[in-house]
N, C-alpha and C positions, 0 to 999 in steps of 0.2 A: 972215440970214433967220430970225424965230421961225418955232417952231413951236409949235401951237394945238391941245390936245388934242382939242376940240370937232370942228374941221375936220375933222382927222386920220380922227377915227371917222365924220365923215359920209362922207369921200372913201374909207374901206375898207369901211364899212356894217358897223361893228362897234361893241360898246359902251365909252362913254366911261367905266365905270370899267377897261375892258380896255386902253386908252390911255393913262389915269392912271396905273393898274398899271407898267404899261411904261415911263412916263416916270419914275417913281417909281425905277423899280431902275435904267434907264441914269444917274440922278442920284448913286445911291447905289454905282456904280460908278464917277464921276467920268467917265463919256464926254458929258455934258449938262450945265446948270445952268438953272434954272428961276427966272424973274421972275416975279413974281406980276404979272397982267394982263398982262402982254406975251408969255409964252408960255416956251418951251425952245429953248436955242442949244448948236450942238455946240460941243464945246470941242475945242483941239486936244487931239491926242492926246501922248499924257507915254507915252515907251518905257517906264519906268521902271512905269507905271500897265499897260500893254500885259503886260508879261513876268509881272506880278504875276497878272494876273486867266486867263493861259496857265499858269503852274506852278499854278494851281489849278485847270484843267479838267486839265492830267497827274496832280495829286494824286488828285481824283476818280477817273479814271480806269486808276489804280495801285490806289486802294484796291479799284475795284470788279472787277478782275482778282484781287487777294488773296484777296478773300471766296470767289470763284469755283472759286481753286486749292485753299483750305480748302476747300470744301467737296468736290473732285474728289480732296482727300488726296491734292495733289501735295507732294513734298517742297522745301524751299528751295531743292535744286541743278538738280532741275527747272524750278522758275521762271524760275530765272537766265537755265537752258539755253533757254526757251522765247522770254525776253526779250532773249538775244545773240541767236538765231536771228530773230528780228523785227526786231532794228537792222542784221544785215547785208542782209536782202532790203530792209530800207528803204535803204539804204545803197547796193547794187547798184543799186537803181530810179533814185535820185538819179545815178549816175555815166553810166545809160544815154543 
């Protein structure tokens, strides 16, 4: 089934460059591919495409814990301490 940016924005009452927008980056993420006049088709999904675009919302989100620790002038053994102490209560949560 396409999907039709046009439609899309009439059926959420939002604007078709914010549709565009959107199609634009799931395309350039590799989750869509776009035909011109025929609209946007999901693509399956590639693990390999999946795990890539997750180690970069952890990157992000490592870096933006870094910044956080500089700035709170935590030391690196700190962090560590902070980030084993995270992976056993995740780790706990998962066994419960």
């Amino acid at each position: 089934m396409a999907l039709s940016s046009a439609p899309l924005a009439r059926d959420l009452r939002i604007s078709v460059i914010t549709t565009t927008r959107a199609y634009a980056e799931l395309a350039a993420e590799g989750f869509i591919a776009t035909v011109p006049g025929k609209g946007a088709y999901v693509l399956p999904l590639d693990s390999a495409l999946v795990r890539e675009q997750l180690l970069r919302e952890v990157e992000a989100g490592l870096q933006t814990a870094l910044d956080a620790a500089r700035r709170a002038g935590l030391r690196r053994e700190e962090l560590i301490q902070i980030l084993d102490g995270l992976i056993q209560a995740d780790q706990h949560e998962v066994n419960r």
